[in-house]
VOBAGU-27416 format. One line per 5 residues: number of its first residue (from 1); their letters; for each residue x, y, z of C-alpha. Coordinates in steps of 0.02 Angstrom, whole numbers, plus 50000, padded with zeros to 5 digits. Each point is the difference from the previous one (the first is absolute). Layout:
NUM = A = X:Y:Z | ...
This chain:
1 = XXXXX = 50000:50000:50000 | 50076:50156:49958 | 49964:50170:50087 | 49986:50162:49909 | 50058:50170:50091
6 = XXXXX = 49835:50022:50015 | 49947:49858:50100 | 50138:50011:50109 | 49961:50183:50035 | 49838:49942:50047
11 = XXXXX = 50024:49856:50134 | 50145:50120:50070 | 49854:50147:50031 | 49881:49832:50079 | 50147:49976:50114
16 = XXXXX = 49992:50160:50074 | 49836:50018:50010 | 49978:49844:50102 | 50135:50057:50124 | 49928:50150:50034
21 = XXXXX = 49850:49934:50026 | 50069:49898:50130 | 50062:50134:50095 | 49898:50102:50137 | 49937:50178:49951
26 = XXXXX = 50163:50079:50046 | 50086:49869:49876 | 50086:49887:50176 | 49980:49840:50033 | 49820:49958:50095
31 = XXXXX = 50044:49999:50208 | 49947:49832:50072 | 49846:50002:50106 | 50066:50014:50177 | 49870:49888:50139
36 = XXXXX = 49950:50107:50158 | 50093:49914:50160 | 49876:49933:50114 | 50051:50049:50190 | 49975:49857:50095
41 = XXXXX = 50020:49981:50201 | 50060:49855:50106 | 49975:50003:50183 | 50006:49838:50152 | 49874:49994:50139
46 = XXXXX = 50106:50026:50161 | 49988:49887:50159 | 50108:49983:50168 | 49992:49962:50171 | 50049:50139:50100
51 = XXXXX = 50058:50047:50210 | 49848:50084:50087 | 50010:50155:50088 | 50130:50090:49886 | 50082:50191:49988
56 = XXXXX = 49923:50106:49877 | 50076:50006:49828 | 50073:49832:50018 | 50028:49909:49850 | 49893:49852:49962
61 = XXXXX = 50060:49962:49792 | 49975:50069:49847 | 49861:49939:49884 | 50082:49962:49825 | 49947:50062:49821
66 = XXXXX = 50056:50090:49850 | 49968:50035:49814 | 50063:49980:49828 | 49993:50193:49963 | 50074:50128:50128
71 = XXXXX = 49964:49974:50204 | 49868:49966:50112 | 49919:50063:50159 | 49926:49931:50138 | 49840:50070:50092
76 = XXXXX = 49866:49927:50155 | 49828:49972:49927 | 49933:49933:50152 | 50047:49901:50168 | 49906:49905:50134
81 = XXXXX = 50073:50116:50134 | 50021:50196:49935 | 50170:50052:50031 | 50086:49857:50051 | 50126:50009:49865
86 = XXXXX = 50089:50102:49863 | 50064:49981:49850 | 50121:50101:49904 | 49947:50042:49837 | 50165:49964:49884
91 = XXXXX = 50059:49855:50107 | 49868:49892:50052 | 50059:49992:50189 | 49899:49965:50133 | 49994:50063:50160
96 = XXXXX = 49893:50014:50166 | 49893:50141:49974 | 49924:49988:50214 | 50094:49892:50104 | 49880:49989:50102
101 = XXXXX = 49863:49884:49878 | 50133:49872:49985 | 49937:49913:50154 | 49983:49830:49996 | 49864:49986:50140
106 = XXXXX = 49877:50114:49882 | 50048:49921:49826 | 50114:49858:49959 | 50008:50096:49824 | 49999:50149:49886
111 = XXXXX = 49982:50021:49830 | 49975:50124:49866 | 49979:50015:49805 | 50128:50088:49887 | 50004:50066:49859
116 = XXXXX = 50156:49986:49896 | 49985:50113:49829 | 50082:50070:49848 | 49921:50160:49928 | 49820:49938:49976
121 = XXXXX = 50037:49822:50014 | 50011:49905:50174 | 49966:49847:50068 | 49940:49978:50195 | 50065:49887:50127
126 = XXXXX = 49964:49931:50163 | 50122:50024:50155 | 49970:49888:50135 | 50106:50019:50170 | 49991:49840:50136
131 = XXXXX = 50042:50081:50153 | 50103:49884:50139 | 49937:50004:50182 | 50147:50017:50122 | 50004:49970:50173
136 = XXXXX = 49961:50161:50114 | 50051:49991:50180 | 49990:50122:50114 | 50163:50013:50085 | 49940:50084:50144
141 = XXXXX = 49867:49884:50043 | 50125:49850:50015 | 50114:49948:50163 | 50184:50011:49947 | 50149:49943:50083
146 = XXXXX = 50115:50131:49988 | 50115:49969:50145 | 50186:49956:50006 | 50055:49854:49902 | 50003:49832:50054
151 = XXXXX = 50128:49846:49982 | 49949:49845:50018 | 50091:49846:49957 | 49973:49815:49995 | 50153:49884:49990
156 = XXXXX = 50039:49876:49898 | 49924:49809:50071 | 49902:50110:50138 | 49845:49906:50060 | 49855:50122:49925
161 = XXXXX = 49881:49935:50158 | 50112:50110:50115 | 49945:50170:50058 | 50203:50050:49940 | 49982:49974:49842
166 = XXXXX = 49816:50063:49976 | 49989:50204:49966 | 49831:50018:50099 | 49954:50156:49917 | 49833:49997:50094
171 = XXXXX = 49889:49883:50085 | 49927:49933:49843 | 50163:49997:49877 | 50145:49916:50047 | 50114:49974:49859
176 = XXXXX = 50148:49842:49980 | 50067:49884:49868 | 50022:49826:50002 | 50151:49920:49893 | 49898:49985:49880
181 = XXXXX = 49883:50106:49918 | 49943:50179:50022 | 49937:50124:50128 | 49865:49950:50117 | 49888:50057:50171
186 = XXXXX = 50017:49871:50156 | 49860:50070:50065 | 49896:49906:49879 | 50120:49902:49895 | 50097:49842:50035
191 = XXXXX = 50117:50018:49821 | 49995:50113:49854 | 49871:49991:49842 | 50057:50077:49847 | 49842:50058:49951
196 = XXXXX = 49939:50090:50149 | 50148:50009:50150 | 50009:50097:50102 | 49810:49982:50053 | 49933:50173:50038
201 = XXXXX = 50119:50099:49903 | 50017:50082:49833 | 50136:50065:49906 | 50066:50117:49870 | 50169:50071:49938
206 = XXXXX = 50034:50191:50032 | 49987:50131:50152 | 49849:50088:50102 | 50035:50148:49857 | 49924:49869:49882
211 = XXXXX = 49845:49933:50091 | 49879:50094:49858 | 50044:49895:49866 | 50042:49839:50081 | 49936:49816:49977
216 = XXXXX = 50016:49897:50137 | 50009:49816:49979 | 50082:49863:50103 | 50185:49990:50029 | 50064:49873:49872
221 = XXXXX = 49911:50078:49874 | 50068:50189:50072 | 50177:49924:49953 | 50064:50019:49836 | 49989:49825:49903
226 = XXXXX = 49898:49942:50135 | 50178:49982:50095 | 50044:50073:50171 | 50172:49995:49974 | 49964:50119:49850
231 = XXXXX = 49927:50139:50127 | 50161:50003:50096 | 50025:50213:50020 | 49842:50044:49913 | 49878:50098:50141
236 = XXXXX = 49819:49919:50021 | 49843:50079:50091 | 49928:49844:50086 | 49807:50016:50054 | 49972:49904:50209
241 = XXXXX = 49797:49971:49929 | 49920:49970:50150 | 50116:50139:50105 | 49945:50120:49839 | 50186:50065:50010
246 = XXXXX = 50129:50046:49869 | 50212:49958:50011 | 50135:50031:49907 | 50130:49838:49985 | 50117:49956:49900
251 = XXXXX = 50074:49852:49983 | 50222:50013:50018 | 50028:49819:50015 | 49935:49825:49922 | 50098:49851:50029
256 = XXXXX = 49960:49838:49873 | 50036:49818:50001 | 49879:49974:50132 | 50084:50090:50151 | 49834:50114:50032
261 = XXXXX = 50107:50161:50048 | 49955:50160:49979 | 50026:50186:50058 | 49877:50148:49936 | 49973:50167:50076
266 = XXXX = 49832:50078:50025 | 49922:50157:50095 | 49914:50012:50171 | 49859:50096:50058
């Protein structure tokens, strides 16, 4: 096929009239069509167990969420108690709002709903805070021996039925060892149980200064590992239960391989 000047002036003119009409109105190349970003917003319901009777503004956690475009914020829509906590707005901290609602006594718990946004778009979760009753003594109501310290001592192989080697703290306690075993009362025991010797007492590690938080339990399980020779230098409040009276001891001696020896110090009225 052969192509005249013509012709070929022709299909060139085509050519450029199909490019051009390719083009955009300012004769560029046609922009691709660009999707808007949808904001989206990710947030975790928040739950913990949490110490009673708190100081205001103490921190409790932080509830957790974010966003795939910029930040978030934080805000209270509602709780079960108003005021009981706070939240900061860029964060997500928590923290006690009114000390005085965390009281386990008047509710074991709290909660609140959150809202957790980005611009117009948010998401809401829940916040729920388990508060944990502790003990509450009042120290001034109990009897405490405060008096000068004490030594008593029990030597090796000594017979626990004598009045020597029994510390008879008062008419209903009188402590001893045997060579075998743990603590125990004479007044009511013949030999030790591990479970619940000595009879009429009850024990827990630390000083008078910790009463308030203390759990008292019996003296092998007082001991760390369940061991007595393990609570060798470590101070222990005992309770007398029937004398309703409080003692610092601690324990500076515990001989093993069935010799029944020991030495402890403890205070006096």
């Amino acid at each position: 096929m052969s192509w005249t000047l013509g012709s070929k002036i022709l299909l060139l003119a085509a050519t450029v009239i199909f490019q051009q009409c390719s083009k955009g109105d300012d004769g560029g190349d046609t922009p691709p069509t660009t999707e808007p970003l949808t904001i989206t917003v990710t947030a975790s319901n928040f739950n913990t167990n949490f110490d009673e009777n708190p100081s205001d503004g103490a921190s409790i956690g932080t509830v957790q969420g974010s966003t795939n475009s910029g930040s978030v914020r934080f805000s209270i829509v509602s709780q079960s108690d108003a005021g009981a906590i706070a939240i900061n707005a860029s964060s997500g901290q928590i923290t006690v709002g009114d000390a005085s609602l965390f009281d386990y006594e008047t509710r074991m718990v709290i909660t609140a709903v959150v809202r957790v946004s980005s611009g117009s778009v948010s998401e809401e979760v829940t916040v729920t805070i388990n508060l944990v009753d502790l003990s509450e003594v009042d120290i001034s109501a109990l009897t405490l021996w405060e008096g000068t310290a004490l030594t008593f001592s029990k030597a090796n192989g000594g017979d626990p039925t004598q009045s020597e080697n029994q510390d008879r703290i008062t008419a209903n306690v009188w402590l001893t060892r045997g060579d075998l075993g743990i603590l125990y009362n004479a007044v009511t025991e013949g030999a030790a149980n591990n479970d619940s010797s000595p009879a009429g007492t009850e024990w827990a590690q630390g000083t008078f200064a910790d009463l308030e938080m203390m759990e008292f339990t019996n003296f092998r399980a007082a001991c760390p590992n369940n061991k007595p020779k393990n609570v060798v230098g470590i101070p222990m409040v005992v309770h007398l239960i029937q004398d309703d009276v409080y003692i610092e001891l601690t324990i500076t001696s515990w001989a093993q391989g069935k010799l029944g020896g020991f030495t402890y110090q403890r205070s006096t009225p």
